[in-house]
C-alpha positions as CSV (number, residue, x, y, z in Angstrom):
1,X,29.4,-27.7,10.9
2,X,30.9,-24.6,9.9
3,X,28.4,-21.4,11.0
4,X,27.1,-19.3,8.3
5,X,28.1,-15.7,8.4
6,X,25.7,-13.0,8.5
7,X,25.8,-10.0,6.0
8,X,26.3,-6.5,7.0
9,X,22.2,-6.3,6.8
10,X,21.5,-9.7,8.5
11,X,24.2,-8.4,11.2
12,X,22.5,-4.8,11.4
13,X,18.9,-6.7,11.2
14,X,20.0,-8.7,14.4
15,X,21.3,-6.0,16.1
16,X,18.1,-3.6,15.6
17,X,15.6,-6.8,17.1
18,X,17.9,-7.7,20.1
19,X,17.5,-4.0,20.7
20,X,13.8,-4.2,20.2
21,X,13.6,-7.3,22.4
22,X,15.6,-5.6,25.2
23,X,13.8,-2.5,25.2
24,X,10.4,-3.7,25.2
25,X,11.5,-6.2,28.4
26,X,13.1,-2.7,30.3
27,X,9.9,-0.7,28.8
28,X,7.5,-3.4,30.8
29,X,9.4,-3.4,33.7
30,X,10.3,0.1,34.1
31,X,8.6,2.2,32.1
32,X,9.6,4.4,29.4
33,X,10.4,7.4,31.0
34,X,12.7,5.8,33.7
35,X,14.4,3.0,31.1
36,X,17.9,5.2,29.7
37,X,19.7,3.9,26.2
38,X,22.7,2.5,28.2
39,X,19.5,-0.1,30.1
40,X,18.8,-1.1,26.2
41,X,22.1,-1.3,25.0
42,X,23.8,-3.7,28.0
43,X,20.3,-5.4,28.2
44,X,20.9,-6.2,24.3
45,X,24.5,-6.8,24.8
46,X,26.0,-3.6,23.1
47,X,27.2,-0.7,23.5
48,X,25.4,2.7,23.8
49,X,27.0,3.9,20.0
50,X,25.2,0.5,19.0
51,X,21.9,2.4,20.1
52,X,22.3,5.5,18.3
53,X,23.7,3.5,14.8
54,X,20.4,1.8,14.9
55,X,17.7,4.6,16.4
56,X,17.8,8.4,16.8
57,X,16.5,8.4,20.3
58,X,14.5,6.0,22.1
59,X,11.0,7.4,21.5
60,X,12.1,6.0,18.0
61,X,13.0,2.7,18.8
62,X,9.9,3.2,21.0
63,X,7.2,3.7,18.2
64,X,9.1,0.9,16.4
65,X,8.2,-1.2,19.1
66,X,4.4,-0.2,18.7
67,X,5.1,-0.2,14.7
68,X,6.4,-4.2,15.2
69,X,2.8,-4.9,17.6
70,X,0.7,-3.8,15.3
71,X,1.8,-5.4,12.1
72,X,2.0,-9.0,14.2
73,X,-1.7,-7.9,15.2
74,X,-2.7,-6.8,11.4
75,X,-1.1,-10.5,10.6
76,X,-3.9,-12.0,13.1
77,X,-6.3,-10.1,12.2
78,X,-5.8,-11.1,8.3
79,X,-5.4,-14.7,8.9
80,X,-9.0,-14.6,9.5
81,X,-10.1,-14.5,6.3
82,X,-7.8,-17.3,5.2
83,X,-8.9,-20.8,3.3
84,X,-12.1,-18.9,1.8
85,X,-14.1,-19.4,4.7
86,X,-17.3,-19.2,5.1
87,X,-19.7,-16.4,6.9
88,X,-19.9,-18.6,10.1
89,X,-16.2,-19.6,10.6
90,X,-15.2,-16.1,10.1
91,X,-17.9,-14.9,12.9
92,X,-16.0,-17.5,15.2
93,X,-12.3,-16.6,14.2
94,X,-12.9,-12.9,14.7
95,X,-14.4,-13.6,17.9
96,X,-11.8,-16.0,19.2
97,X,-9.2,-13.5,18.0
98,X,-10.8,-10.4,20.0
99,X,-11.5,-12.4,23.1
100,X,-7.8,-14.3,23.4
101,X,-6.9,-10.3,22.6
102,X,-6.7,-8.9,26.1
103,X,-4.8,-12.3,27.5
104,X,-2.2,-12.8,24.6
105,X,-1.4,-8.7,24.0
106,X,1.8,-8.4,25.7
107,X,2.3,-5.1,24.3
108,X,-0.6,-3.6,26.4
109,X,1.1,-1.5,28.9
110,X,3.5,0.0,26.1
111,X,0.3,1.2,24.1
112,X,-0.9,2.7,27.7
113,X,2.3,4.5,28.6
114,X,2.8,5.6,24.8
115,X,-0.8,7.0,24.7
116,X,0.2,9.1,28.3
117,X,3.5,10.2,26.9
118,X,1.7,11.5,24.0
119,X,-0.6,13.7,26.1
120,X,2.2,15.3,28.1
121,X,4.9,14.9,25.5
122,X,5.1,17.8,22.6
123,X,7.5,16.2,20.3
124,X,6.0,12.7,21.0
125,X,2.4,13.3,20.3
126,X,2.8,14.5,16.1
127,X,4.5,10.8,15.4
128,X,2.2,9.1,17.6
129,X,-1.0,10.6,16.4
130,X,0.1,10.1,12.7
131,X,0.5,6.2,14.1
132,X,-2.8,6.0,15.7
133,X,-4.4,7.8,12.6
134,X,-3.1,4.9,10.2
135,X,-4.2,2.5,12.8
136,X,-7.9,3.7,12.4
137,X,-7.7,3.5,8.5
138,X,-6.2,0.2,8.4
139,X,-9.3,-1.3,11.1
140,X,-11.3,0.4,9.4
141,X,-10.6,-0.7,6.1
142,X,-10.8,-4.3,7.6
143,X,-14.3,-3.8,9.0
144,X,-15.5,-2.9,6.0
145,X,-13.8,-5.8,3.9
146,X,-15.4,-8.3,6.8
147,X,-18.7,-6.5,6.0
148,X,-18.7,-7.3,2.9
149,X,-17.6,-10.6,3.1
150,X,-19.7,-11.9,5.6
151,X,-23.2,-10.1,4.2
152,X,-23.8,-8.1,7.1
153,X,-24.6,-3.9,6.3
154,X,-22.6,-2.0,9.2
155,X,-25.0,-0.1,11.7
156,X,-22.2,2.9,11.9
157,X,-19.5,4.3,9.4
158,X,-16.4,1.8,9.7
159,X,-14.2,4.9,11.2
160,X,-16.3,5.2,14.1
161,X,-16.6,1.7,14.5
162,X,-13.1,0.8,14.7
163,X,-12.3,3.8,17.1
164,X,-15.2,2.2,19.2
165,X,-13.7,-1.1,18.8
166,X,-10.6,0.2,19.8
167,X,-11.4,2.0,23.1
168,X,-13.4,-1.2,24.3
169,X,-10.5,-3.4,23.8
170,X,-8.1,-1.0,25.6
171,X,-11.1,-0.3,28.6
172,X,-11.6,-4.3,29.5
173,X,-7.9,-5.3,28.9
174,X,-7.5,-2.1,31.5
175,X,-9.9,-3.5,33.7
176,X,-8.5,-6.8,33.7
177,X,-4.9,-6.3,33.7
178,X,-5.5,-3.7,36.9
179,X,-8.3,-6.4,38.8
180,X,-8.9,-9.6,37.3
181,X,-10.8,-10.4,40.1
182,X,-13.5,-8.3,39.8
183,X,-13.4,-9.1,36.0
184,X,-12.2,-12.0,35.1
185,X,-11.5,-13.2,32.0
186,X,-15.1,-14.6,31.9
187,X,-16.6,-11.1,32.1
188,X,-14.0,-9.8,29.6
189,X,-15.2,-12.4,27.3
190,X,-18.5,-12.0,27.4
191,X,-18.4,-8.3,27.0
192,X,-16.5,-9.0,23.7
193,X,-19.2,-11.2,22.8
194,X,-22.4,-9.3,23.3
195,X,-20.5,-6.1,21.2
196,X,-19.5,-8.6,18.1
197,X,-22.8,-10.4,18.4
198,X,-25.2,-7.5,18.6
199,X,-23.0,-4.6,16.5
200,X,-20.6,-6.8,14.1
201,X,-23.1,-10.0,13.6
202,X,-26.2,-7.9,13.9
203,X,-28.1,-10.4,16.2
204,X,-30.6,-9.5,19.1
205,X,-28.8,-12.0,21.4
C-alpha cells in the first residue's frame, strides 16, 4: 500500500510534536536549565535549524509544553460533565479525576522547575505568570459552572478556591513524588477527599 504523503502543515505539525515529545523526555531527565537545543533536536531526530524553524528559544517550546498539559488536563476536567449526569456521578468523577491526579500527571516536575525558573528568571516570569493567570480563570470558571450544576453554593469566591485547589494538588503530588512512603498514595487520596467532601460537596464528613 502506497503511503500517504504529508502536507507542508501535517509535515511542520509532526516535526513541532516529535520536538515536544523529545524535549519534555530531556526536560524530565535533565532539567531545563541543563537540556541545550542540539539534546532536543538529535533526541527528535533533526537538526538544530529544525529547532529554531519551529520555536524561538526553548523556554518557548518550554511553555508549549506546559500549554499542551494543561489543555489535555482542561479535556479531563470537562469530560466530567459529559452524558448529563447527574449531581452524584459528577461528585464521583471529579473526585476520581483529582485523586488519579497526582499518579497520572507526568508533567509534574516540568510545572515544578517552570514555577522555580520563573522566580529566578526575568524574561521567563512575564509569559509564565500571564500562563498561570489564565489557568486561575479557566478553574475558576469551572468551579463555578460545577456549582451550579451540582446545587451546591461555594463557601469562598471561585478565584480563591481554585488557587487553593491548586496549591494542594501541587503540595501532596510534592510530597508523594519526593517520599511515597511516608505518604502513600492512600494518604494522598484521602486528603483529596476530605477537601472535596467538606469544601466542594459541602458535607461534615
Amino acid at each position: 500500500m502506497k503511503r500517504q504523503r504529508l502536507t507542508r502543515e501535517q509535515s511542520k505539525d509532526q516535526t513541532r510534536e516529535r520536538l515536544l515529545d523529545a524535549a519534555q523526555a530531556i526536560f524530565m531527565k535533565k532539567g531545563f536549565v541543563a537540556a541545550s537545543v542540539e539534546d532536543i533536536a538529535a533526541a527528535a531526530g533533526y537538526t538544530r535549524g529544525a529547532f529554531y524553524s519551529n520555536f524561538r528559544s526553548k523556554s518557548e517550546l518550554f511553555l508549549e509544553l506546559l500549554h499542551r498539559d494543561h489543555e489535555a488536563m482542561q479535556a479531563g476536567l470537562h469530560a466530567i460533565f459529559d452524558d448529563a449526569a447527574s449531581r452524584e456521578e459528577m461528585e464521583a468523577r471529579v473526585l476520581r479525576y483529582y485523586s488519579s491526579l497526582y499518579r497520572e500527571n507526568k508533567c509534574f516536575l516540568l510545572w515544578a522547575e517552570a514555577k522555580l525558573l520563573a522566580v529566578r528568571d526575568g524574561r521567563f516570569r512575564p509569559r509564565f505568570n500571564a500562563f498561570m493567570h489564565e489557568k486561575v480563570e479557566q478553574l475558576s470558571a469551572y468551579v463555578r459552572e460545577f456549582s451550579e450544576r451540582v446545587g451546591t453554593p461555594m463557601s469562598m469566591p471561585p478565584e480563591q478556591f481554585a488557587i487553593g485547589l491548586m496549591g494542594l494538588c501541587d503540595g501532596v503530588q510534592f510530597f508523594y513524588t519526593v517520599d511515597p512512603q511516608n505518604v502513600p498514595a492512600e494518604m494522598v487520596e484521602m486528603v483529596l477527599a476530605g477537601f472535596f467532601s467538606r469544601v466542594v460537596f459541602g458535607r461534615d464528613a
